[in-house]
Structure formats: C-alpha cells, structure tokens
C-alpha positions as YAML, in Angstrom:
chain: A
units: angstrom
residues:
- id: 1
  name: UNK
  ca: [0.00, 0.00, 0.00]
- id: 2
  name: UNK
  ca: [3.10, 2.41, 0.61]
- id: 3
  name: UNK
  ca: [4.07, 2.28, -3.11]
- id: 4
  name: UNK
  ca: [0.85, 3.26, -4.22]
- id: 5
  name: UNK
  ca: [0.85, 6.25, -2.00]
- id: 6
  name: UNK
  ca: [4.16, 7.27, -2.71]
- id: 7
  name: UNK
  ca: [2.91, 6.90, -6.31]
- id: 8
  name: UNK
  ca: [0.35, 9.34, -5.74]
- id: 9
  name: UNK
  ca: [2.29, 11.61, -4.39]
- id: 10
  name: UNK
  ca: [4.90, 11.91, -6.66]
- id: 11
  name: UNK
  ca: [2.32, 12.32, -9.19]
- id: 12
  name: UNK
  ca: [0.70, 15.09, -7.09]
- id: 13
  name: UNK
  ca: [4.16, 16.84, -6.73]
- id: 14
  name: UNK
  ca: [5.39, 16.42, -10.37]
- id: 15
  name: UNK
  ca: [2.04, 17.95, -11.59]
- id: 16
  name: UNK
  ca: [2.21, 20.74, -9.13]
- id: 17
  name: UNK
  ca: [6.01, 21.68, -9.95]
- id: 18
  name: UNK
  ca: [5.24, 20.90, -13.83]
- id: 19
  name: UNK
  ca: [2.58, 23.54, -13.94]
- id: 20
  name: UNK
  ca: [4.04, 26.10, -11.37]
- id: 21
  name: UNK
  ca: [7.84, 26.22, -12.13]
- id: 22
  name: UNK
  ca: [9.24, 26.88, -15.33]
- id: 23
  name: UNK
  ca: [11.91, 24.76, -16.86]
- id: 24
  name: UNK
  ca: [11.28, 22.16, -13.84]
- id: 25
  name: UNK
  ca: [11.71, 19.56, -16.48]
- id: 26
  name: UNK
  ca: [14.53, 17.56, -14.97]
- id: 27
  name: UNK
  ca: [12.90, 17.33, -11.15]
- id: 28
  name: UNK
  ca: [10.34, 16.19, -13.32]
- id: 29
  name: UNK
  ca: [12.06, 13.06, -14.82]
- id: 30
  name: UNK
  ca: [13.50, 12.67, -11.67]
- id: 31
  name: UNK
  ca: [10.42, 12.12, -9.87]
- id: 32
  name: UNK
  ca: [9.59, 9.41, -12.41]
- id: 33
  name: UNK
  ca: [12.56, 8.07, -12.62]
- id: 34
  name: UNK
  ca: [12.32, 7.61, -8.67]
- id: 35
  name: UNK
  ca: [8.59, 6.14, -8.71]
- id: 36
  name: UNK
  ca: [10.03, 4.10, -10.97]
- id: 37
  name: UNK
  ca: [12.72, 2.24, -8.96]
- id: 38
  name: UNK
  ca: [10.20, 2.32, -6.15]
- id: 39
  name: UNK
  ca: [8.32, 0.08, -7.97]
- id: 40
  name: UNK
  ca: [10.71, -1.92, -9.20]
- id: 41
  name: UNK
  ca: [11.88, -2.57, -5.63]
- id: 42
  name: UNK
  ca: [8.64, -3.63, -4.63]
- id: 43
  name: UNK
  ca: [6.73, -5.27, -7.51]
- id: 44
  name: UNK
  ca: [10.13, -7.24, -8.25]
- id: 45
  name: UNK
  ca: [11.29, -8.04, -5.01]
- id: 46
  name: UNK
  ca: [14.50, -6.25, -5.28]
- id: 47
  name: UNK
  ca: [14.79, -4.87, -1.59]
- id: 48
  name: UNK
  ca: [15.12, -7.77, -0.36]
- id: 49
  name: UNK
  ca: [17.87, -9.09, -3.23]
- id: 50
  name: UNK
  ca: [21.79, -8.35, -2.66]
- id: 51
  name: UNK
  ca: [23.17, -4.86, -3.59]
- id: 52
  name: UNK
  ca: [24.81, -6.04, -6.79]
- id: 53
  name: UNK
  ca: [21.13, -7.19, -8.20]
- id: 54
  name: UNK
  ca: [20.00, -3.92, -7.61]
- id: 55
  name: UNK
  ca: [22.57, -1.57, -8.95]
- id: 56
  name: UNK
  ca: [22.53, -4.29, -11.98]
- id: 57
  name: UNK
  ca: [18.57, -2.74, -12.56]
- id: 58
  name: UNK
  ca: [19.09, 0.96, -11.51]
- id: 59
  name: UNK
  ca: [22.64, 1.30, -13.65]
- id: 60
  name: UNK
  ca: [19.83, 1.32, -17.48]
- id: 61
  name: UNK
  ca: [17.73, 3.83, -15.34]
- id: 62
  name: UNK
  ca: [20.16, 6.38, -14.82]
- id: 63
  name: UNK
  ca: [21.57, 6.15, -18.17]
- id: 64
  name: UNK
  ca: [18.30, 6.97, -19.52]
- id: 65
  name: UNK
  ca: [17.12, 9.79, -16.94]
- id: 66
  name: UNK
  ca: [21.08, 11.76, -17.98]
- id: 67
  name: UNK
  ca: [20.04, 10.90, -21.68]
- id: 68
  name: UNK
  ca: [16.32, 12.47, -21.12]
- id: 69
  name: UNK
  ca: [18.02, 15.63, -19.24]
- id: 70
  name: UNK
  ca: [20.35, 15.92, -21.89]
- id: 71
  name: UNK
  ca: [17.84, 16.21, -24.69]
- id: 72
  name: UNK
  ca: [15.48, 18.05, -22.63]
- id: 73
  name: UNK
  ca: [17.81, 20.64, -22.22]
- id: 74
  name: UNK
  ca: [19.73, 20.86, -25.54]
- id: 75
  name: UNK
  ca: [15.98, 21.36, -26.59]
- id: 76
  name: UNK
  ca: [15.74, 24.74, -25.27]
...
C-alpha cells in the first residue's frame, strides 16, 4: 500500500512543480525516474535481493534519466 501512495504523491508533486515552475523539467524526470525504482523494488522483489542485483537494474535507469536531461535541455 506504501508504493501506491508514494505513487500518488509523486504524481501530485510532479504535476504541481510541472505547472508552477518553469523549466522544472529535470525534477520532473527525476520524480519518475524515482517512482520508478520504487516500484521496481517492490513489484520485483529487489529490496530484499543483494546490492549487486540492484545496482545491476538501476545502472539502465540512470543512463536513460542523464540521456532524457540531456535532450530536454539541448531542446531549449
């Protein structure tokens, strides 16, 4: 039940910063990018697996949150 409200909230908060803050963009992506690995902890069972399984999933995730930043911002 935690995920879910975390989920919420996050959603809550990136909707509120999207509308009310200009060029919030990357807080953005990292909000989803941390909902994200929230539910990959949980869904997957990750927290309970060894540190190396973990950074093994969250490694591709950060690669693609600095290539979204980077073409967010070269965008304007």
């Amino acid at each position: 039940m935690s995920v879910w409200i975390y989920t919420l909230l996050t959603v809550v908060l990136e909707v509120f910063v999207s509308q009310n803050i200009p060029g919030a963009t990357p807080a953005v992506i990292a909000f989803a990018f941390s909902q994200a690995a929230a539910v990959l902890l949980f869904y997957m069972e990750l927290k309970d697996a060894p540190g190396s399984v973990i950074v093994m999933f969250m490694i591709p995730l950060m690669f693609i949150a600095g290539l979204l930043i980077s073409i967010v911002a070269s965008l304007g």
